[in-house]
C-alpha positions in Angstrom: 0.0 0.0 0.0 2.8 2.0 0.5 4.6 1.6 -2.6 0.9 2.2 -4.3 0.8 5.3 -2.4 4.7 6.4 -3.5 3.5 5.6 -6.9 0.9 7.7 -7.0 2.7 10.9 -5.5 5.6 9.6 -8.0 3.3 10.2 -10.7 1.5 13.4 -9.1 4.6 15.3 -9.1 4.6 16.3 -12.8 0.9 17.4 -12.0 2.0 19.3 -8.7 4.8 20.8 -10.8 2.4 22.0 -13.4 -0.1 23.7 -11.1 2.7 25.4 -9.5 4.0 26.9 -12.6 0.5 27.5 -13.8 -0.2 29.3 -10.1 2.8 31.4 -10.7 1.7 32.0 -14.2 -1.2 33.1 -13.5 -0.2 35.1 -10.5 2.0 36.7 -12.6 -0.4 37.2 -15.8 -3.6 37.5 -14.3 -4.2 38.5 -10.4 -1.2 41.1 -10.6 -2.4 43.0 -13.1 -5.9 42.3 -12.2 -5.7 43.9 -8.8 -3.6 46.5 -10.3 -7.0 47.5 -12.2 -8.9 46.7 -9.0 -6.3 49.3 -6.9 -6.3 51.7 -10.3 -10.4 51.7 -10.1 -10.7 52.5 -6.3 -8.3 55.4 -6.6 -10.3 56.1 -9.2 -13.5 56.0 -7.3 -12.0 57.2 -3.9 -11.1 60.7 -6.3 -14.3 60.9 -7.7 -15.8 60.9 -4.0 -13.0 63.3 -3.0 -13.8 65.5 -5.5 -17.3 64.8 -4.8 -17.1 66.6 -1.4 -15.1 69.2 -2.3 -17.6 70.3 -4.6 -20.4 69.6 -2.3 -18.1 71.4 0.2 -17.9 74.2 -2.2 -22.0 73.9 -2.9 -21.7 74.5 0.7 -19.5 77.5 0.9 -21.7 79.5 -1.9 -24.9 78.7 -0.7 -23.5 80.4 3.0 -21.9 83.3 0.7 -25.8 83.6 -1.1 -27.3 83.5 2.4 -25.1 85.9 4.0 -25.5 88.4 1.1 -29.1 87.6 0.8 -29.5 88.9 4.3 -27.5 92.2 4.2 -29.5 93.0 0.8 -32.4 92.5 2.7 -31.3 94.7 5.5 -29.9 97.1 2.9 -33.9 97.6 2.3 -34.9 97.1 5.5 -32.3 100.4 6.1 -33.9 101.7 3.3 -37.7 101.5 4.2 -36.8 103.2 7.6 -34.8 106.1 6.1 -38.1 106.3 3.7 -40.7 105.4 6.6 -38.5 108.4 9.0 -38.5 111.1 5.8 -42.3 110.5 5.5 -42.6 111.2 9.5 -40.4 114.2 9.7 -42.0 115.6 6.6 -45.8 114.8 8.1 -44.9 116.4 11.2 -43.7 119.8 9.4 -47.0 120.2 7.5 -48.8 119.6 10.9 -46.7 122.0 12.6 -47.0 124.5 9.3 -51.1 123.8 9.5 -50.9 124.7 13.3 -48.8 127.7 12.8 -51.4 129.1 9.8 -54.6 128.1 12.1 -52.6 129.8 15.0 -52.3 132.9 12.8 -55.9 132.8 11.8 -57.0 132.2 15.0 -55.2 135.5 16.6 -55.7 137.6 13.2 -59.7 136.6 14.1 -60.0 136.7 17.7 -58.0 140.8 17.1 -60.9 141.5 14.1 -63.5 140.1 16.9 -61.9 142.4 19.5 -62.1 145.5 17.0 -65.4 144.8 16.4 -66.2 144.3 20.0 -65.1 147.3 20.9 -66.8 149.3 17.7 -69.4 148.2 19.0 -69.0 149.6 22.4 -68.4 152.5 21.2 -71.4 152.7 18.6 -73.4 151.4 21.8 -71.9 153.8 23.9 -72.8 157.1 21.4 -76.5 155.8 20.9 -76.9 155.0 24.6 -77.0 159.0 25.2 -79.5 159.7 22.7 -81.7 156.3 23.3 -82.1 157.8 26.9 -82.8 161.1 26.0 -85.4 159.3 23.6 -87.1 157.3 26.5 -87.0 160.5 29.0 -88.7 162.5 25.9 -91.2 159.9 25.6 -91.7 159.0 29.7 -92.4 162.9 30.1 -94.5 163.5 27.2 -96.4 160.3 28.6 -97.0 161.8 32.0 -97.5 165.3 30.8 -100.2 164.2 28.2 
């Protein structure tokens, strides 16, 4: 049995030699320069990723930048509506206080024309009071004496 067994490995040892040079053949021939394609293709991919981020990191970056500016354009007009909102004010309140001023000059020049003819009056009052008496004491007398 033992000599059928050292036969058999006698006559496995061209086969054994074979696979070994076919192992390193293809070792050599196909694996190396397969996972040289493999390690080619993952750089490959890993840069695509990397660039991948960096322009999602850049997406990033612009869309802050649009924000930022969006916001300072929108207190630009914010600024801008105040200045506009404080004008209209400061305008409103000079024709208020130019509308009080020409009513307070109406308002004296009136009340002065009411005190002139107040005192016209007075005086007209104050001339026909004399001869409205001597009217009533005329006719009081001529009453009595009649």
């Amino acid at each position: 049995m033992l000599q059928a067994l050292g036969g058999i490995l006698l006559k496995s040892i061209p086969t054994i030699c074979l696979l070994l040079v076919l192992y390193f053949y293809l070792k050599a021939m196909l694996f190396k320069p397969l996972n040289k394609v493999l390690k080619q293709r993952d750089q490959l991919t890993a840069g695509t990723r990397r660039a991948a981020d960096q322009s999602l990191q850049e997406a990033e970056r612009k869309i802050q930048e649009y924000e930022g500016k969006m916001r300072e354009a929108r207190a630009e007009v914010y600024r801008q509506q105040e200045a506009t909102r404080a004008q209209w004010l400061a305008d409103q309140a000079a024709q208020v206080a130019a509308a009080r001023e020409r009513t307070g000059a109406a308002a004296l020049k009136a009340n002065d024309q009411l005190a002139a003819e107040i005192t016209a009056a007075r005086q007209s009052l104050l001339e026909s009071s004399g001869a409205l008496a001597d009217e009533i004491a005329t006719a009081v007398l001529a009453r009595r004496n009649g």
